[in-house]
BATORLUM-378584 format. One record per atom (N, C-alpha, C): x, z, y; residue in three letters. Coordinates in steps of 0.001 Angstrom, whole numbers, plus 500000, padded with zeros to 6 digits. Layout:
N
XZYALA...
END
This chain:
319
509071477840512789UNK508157478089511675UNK507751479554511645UNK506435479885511212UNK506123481053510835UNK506577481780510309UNK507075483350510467UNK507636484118508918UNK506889484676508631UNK506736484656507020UNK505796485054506128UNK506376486565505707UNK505181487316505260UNK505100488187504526UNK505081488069503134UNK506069488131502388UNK506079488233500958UNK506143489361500372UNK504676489888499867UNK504511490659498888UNK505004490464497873UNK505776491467496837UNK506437491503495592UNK505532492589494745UNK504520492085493689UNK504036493379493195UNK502917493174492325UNK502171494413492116UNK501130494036490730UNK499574493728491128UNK498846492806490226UNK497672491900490450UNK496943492903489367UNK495776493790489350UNK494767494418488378UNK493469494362488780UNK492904493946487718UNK491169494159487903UNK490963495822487632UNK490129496410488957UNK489984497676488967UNK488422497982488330UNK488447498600487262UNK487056499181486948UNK486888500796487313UNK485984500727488216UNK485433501764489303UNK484353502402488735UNK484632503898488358UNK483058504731488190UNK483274505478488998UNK481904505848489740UNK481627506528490651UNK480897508166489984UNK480986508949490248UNK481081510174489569UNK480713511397490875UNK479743512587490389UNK479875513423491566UNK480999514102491464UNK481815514106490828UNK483330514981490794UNK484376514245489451UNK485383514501489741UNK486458513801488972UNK486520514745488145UNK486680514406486900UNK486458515101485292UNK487466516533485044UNK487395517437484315UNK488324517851484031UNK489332517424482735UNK490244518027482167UNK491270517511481014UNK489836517942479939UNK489731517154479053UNK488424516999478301UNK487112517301478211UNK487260516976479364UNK485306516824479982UNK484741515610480232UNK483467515672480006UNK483065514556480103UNK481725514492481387UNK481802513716482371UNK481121513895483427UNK479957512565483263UNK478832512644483734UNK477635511509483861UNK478379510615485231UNK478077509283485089UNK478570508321486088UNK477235508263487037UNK477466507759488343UNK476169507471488620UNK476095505614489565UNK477535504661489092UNK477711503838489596UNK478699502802488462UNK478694502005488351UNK480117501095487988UNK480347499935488481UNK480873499598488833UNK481771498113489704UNK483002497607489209UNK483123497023489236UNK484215496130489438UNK485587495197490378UNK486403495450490497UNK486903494937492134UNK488500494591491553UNK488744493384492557UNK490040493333492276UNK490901493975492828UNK491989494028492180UNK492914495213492567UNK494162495380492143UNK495297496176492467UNK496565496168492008UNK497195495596493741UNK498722497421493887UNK499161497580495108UNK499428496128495591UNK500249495695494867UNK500601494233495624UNK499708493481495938UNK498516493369495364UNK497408492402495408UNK497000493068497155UNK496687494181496688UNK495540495093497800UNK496222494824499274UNK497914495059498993UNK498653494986500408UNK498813493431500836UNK498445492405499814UNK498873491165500159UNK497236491090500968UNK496323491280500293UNK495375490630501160UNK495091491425502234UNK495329492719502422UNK495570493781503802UNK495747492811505207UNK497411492284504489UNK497834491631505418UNK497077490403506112UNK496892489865504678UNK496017488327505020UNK494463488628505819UNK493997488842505545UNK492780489811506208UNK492929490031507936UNK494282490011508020UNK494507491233509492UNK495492489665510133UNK495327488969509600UNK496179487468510467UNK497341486870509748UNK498258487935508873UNK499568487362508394UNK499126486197507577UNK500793485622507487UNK500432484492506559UNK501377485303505451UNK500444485211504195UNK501242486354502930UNK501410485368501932UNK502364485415501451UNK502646484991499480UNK502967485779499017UNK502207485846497365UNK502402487313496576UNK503339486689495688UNK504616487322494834UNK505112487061493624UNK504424487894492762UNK503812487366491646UNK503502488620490228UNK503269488034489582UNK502657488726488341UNK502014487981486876UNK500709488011486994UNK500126487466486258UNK498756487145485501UNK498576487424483955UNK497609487823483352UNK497663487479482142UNK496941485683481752UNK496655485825480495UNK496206484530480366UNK494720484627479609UNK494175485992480304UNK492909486198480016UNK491828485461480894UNK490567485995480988UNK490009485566481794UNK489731486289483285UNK490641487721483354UNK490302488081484041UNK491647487992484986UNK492960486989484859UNK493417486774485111UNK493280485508486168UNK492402484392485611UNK491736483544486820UNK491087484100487828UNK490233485047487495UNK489478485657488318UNK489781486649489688UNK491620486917489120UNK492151487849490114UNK492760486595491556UNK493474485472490543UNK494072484576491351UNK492709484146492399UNK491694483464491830UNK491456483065493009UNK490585483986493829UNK490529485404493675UNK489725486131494614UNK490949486172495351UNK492411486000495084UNK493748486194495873UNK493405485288497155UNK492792484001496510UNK492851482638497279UNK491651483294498184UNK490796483585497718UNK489755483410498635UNK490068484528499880UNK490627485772499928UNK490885485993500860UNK492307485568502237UNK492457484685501723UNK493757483777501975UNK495351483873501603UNK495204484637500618UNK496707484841500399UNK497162483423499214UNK498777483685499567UNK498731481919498883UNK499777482571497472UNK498857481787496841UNK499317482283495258UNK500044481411494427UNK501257480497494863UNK502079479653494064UNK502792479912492933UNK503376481084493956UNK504605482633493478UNK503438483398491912UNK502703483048491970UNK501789483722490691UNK502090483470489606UNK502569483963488444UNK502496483303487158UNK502018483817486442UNK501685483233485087UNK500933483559483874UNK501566483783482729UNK501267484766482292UNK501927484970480658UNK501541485803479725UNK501526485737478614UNK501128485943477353UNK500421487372477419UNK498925487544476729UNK498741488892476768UNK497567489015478083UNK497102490565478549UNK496356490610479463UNK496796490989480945UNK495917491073481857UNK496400490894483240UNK496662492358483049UNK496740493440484178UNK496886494464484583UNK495521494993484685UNK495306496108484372UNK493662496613484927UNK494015498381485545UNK493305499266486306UNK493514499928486710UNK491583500650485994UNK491800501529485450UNK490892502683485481UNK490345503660486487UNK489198503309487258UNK489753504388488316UNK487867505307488399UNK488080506489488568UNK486819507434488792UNK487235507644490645UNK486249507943491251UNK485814508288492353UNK484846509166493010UNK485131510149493638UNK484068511604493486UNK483166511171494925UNK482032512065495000UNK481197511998496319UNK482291512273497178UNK483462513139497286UNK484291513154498290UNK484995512234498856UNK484807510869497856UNK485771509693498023UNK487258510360497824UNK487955510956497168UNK488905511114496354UNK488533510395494995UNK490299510279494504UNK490329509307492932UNK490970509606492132UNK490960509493490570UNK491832509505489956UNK492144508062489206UNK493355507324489015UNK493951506447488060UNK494450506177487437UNK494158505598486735UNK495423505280485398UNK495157503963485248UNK496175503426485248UNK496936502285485455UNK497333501928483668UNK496820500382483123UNK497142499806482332UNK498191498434482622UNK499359498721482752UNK500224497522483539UNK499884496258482829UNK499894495712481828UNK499746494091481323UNK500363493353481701UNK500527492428482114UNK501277491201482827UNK502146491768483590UNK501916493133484912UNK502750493254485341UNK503782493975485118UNK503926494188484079UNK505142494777483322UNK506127493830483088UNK505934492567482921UNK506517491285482547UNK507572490619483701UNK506985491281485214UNK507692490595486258UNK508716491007486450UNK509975489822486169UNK511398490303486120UNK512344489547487146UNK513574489916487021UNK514118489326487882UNK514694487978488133UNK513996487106486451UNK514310485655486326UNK513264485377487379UNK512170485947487629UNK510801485574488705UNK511280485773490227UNK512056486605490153UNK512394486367491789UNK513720485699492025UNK514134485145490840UNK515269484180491124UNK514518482300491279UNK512944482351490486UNK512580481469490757UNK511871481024491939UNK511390482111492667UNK510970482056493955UNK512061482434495054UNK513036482215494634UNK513988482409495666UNK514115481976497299UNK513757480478497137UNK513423480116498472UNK512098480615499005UNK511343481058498590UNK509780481921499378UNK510761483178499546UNK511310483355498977UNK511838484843499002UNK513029485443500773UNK513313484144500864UNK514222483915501986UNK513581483087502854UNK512089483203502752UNK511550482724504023UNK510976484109504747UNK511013484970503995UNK509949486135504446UNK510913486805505592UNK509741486883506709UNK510134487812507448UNK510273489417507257UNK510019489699506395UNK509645491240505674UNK509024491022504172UNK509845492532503530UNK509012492022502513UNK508670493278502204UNK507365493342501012UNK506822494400500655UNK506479494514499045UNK507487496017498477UNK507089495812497379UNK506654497106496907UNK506177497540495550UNK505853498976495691UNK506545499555494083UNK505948500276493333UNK506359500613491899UNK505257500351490700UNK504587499306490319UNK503533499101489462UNK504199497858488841UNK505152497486489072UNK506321496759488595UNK507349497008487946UNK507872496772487137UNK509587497381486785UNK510239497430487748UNK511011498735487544UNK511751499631488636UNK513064498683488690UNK513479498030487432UNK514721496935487762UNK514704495657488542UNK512933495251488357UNK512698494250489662UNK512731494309491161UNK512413495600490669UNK512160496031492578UNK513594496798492964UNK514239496792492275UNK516397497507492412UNK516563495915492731UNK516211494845492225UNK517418493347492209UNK515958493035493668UNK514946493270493694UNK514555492817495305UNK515486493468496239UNK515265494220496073UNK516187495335497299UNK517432494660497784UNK518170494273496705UNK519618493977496631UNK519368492478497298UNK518390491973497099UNK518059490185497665UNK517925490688498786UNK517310491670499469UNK516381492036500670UNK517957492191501482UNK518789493398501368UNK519775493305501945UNK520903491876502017UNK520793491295500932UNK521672489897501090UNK521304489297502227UNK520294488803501984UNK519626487755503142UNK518917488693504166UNK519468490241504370UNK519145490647505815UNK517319490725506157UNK516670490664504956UNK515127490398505271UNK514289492369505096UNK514004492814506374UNK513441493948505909UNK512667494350504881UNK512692495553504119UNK511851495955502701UNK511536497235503503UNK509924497155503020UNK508900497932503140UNK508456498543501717UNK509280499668501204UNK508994499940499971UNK507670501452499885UNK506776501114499232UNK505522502141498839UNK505831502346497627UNK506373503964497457UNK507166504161496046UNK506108504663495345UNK504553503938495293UNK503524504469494243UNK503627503619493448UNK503509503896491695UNK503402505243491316UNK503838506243491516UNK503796507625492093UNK504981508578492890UNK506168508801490916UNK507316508567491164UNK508173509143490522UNK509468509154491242UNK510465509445491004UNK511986510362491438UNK512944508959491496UNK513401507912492367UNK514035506955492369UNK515735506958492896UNK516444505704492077UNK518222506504492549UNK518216506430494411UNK519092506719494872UNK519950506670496018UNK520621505120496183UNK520821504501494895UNK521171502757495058UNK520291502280495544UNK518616502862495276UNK517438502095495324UNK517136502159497290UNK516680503478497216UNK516864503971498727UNK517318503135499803UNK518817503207499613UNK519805502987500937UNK519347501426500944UNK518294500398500143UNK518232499610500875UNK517015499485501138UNK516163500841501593UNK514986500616501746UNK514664500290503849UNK514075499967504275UNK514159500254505678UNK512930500365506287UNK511863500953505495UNK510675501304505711UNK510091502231504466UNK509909503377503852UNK509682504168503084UNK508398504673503357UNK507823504876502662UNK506108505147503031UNK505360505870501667UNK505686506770501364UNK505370507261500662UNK504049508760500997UNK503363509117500422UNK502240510095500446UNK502838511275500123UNK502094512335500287UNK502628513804499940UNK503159513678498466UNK502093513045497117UNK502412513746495975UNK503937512536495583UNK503870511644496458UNK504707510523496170UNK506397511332496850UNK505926512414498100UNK507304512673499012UNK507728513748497470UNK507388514573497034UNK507272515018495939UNK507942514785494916UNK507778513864494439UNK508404513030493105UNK509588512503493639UNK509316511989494719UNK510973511669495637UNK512155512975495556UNK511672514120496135UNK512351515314496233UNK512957516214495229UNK512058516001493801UNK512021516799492890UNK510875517938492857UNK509901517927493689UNK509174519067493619UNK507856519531493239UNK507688520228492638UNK506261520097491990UNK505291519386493366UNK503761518959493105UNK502768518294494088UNK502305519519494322UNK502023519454495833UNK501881520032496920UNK501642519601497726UNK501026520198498792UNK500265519549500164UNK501574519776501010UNK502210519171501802UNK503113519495502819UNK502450520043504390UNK503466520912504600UNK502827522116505982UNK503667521182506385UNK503092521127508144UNK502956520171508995UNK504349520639509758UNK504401522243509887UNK505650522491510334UNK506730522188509559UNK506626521711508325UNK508057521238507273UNK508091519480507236UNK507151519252507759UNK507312517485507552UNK508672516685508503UNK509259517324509972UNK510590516794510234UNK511554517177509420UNK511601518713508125UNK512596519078507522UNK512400517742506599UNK511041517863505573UNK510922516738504375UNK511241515136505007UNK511366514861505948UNK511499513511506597UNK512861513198506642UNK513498514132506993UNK515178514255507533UNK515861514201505993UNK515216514960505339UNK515170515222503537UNK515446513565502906UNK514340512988503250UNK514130511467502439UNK515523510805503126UNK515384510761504647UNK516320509909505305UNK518002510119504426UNK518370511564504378UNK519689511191504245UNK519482511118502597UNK518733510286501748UNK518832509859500648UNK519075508263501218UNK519115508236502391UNK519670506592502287UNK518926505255503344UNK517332505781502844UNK516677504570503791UNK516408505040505291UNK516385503754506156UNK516889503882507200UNK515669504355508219UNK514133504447507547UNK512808504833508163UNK511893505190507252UNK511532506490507665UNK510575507054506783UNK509080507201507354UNK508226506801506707UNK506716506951507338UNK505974507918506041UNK505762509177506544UNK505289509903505368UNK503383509667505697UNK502568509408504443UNK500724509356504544UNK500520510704504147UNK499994511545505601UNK499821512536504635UNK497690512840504982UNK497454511750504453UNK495951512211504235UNK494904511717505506UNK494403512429505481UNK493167513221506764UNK493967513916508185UNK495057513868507474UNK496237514262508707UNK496465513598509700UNK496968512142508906UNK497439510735509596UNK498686510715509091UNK499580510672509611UNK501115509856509359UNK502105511084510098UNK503656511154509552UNK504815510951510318UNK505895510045510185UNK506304509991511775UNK507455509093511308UNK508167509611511614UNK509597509464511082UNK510922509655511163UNK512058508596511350UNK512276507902512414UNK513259506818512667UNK514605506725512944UNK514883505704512476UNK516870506080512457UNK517252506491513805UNK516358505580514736UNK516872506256516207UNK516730507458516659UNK516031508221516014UNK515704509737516008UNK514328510198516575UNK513470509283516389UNK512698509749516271UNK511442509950515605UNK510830511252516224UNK509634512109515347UNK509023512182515768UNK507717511556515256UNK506361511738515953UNK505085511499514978UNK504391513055514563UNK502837512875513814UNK501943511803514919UNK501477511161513755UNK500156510375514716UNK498760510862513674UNK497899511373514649UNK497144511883513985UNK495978510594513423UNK495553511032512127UNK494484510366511769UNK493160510117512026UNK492450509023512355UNK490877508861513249UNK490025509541512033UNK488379510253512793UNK488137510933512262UNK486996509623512009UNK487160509940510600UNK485939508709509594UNK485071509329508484UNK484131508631508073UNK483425509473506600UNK483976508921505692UNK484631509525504705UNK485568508219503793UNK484277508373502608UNK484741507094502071UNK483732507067501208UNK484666506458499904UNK485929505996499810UNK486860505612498751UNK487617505219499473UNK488622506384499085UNK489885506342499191UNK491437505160498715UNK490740504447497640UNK491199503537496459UNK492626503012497437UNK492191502386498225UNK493173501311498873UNK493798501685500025UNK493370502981501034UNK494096503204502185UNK495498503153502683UNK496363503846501141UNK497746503178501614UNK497927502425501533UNK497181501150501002UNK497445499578500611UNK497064498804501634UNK496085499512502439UNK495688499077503657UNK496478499314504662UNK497328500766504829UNK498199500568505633UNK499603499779505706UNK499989499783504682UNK501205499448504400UNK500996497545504797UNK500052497043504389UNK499875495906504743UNK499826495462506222UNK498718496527506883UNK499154496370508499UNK500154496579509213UNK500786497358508707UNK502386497890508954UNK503204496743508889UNK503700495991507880UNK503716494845508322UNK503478493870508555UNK502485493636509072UNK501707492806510138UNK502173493220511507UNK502067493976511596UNK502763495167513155UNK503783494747513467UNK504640494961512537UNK505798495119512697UNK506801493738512556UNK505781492624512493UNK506470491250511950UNK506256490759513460UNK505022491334514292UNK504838490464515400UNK505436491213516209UNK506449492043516009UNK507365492519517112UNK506521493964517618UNK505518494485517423UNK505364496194517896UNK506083496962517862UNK505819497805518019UNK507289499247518040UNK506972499779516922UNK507614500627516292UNK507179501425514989UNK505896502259515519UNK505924502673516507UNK504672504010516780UNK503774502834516675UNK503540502091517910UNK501845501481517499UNK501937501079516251UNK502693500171515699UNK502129499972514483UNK502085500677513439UNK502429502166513462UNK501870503145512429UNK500668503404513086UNK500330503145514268UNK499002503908514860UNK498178502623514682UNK498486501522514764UNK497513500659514219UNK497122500638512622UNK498194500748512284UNK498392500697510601UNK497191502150510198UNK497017503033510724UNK496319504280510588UNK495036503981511154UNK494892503107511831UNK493417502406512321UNK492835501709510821UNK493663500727510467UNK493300499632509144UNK492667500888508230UNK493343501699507756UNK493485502760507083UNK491928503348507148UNK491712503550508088UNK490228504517508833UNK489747503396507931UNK489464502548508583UNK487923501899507965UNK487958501172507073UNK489007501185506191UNK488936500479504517UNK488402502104503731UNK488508502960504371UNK487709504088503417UNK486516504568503800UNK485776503819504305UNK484807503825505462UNK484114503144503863UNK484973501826502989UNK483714501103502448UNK484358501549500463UNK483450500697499969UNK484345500704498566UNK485089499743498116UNK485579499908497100UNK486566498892496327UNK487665499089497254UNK488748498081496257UNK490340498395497478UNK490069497560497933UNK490422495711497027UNK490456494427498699UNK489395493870499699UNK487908494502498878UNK486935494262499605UNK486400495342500732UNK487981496236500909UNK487355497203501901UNK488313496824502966UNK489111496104502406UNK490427495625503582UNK489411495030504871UNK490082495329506413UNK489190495024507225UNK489913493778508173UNK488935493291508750UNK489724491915509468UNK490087492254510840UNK491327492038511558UNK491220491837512812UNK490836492462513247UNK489482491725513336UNK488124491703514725UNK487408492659514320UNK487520493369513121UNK486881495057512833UNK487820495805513512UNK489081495448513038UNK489592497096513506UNK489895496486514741UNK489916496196515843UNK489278495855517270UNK488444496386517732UNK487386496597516818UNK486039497102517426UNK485919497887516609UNK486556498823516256UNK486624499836515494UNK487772501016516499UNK488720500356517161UNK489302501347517908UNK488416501343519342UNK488231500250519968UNK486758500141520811UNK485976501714520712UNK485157501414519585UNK484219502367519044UNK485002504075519264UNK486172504337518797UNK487008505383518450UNK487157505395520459UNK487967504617521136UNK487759504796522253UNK486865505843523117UNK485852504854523078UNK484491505384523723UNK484144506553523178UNK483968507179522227UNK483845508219521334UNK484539509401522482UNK485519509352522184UNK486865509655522973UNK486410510571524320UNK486443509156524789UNK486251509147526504UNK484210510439526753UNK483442509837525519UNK482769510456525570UNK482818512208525813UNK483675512385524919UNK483431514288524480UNK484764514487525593UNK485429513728526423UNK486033513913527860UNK485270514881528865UNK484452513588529061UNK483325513456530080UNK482287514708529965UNK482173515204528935UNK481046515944528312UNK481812517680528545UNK483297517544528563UNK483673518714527948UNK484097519230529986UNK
END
């Protein structure tokens, strides 16, 4: 039988203004766009995956609004299978989000429903839960759901791929059963204790080595326009640099990677390609807008490293 990817995490309708610059603390800026898109990490990484071949089931909530139908079956329509979904009292999750001509964002996050997902929910999906070949959960959830996943994840031996956004400061219980950590600069940050900051490229094996002996057993730091490092229990370190793209919204890129990541990593790749694939997905979901409607299939990012290829080989030949 197939092993599935089970996403653990939050379902939000994202309302998107587009803006020539992100506001200051009581300013008020002219919009020059608004949309709508579904959204929320778990959602974004479940259909990442689904999008790119996995077979995914999400666990989360719903509200019992209307914009709660509307999230489930855009879930369905990009193929992720939504059994594990439930509904309850109150509204879904929504995410606030502005977006500058730079394609940078700011959010704020209204949890709703997914505040609700507890650990009676992953005792009821228990058997999906122990089918997954990997699982992936992030922090837009209660921090006690995603402590009693962890603790399931190590029982039954099933890898966790934890994306500790929202960035805040998590225990060392939580950690040591992480075995994929993927966190962003302002996220390595909140991990460390340290005010946000851009990390120098010459300190990223110190900050890597930093996360590791808090416990989890692989660290993949996003740091931007940079690309990635990894840091692996077997010892090794290696930046992979990031493809050069016009981003145009940023919204979903770690949701995009983290989803290909495991996809990568379920069909047996090594950690390097599949951070270097996972950093491909990445390129061209900020290439478009919205988070799940920028997720790319397959047969894009195929012909999207194609494209990056030739590029390549071009300014070779030329130079």
């Amino acid at each position: 039988m197939r092993k599935r990817i089970v996403v653990v995490g939050s379902i939000n309708l994202d309302l998107v203004a587009a803006t020539q610059r992100i506001p200051l603390r009581g300013e008020t800026v002219a919009g020059s766009n608004f949309r709508t898109f579904s959204g929320g990490k778990g959602a974004n990484q479940a259909v990442a995956a689904a999008r790119l071949g996995g077979s995914v089931s999400l666990i989360g909530n719903i509200g019992e609004d209307a914009f709660g139908t509307q999230l489930r079956d855009r879930l369905q329509e990009f193929g992720v299978e939504t059994d594990a979904i439930g509904i309850v009292p109150g509204s879904s999750g929504v995410a606030l989000i502005t977006t500058d001509a730079a394609g940078d964002n700011a959010i704020t996050i209204v949890p709703g429903a997914n505040a609700r997902l507890s650990r009676e929910d992953l005792d009821a999906n228990l058997d999906l839960i122990r089918s997954a070949g990997i699982l992936l959960t992030q922090l837009e959830i209660p921090l006690d759901t995603v402590e009693y996943l962890a603790s399931l994840a190590v029982r039954k031996k099933i890898p966790l791929v934890l994306d500790p956004a929202p960035a805040r400061g998590l225990p060392s219980s939580l950690l040591k059963c992480v075995d994929w950590l993927t966190p962003n600069e302002t996220e390595t940050c909140s991990l460390l204790g340290w005010p946000a900051q851009e990390l120098s490229e010459d300190g990223l094996e110190d900050v890597a080595n930093t996360l590791l002996q808090c416990g989890c057993k692989n660290v993949i730091l996003k740091i931007g326009g940079r690309g990635c490092y990894l840091a692996l229990a077997d010892g090794t370190r290696r930046l992979i640099p990031a493809y050069n793209v016009r981003a145009l919204d940023t919204t979903a890129a770690g949701d995009a990677f983290n989803g290909a990541l495991a996809v990568a990593l379920l069909a047996g790749k090594d950690p390097i390609s599949s951070a270097s694939w996972a950093s491909a997905v990445a390129a061209v979901s900020v290439t478009r807008h919205g988070a799940q409607p920028s997720m790319p299939t397959r047969s894009e990012v195929e012909a999207f490293l194609e494209d990056s290829q030739s590029i390549d080989s071009e300014r070779v030949e030329s130079s």
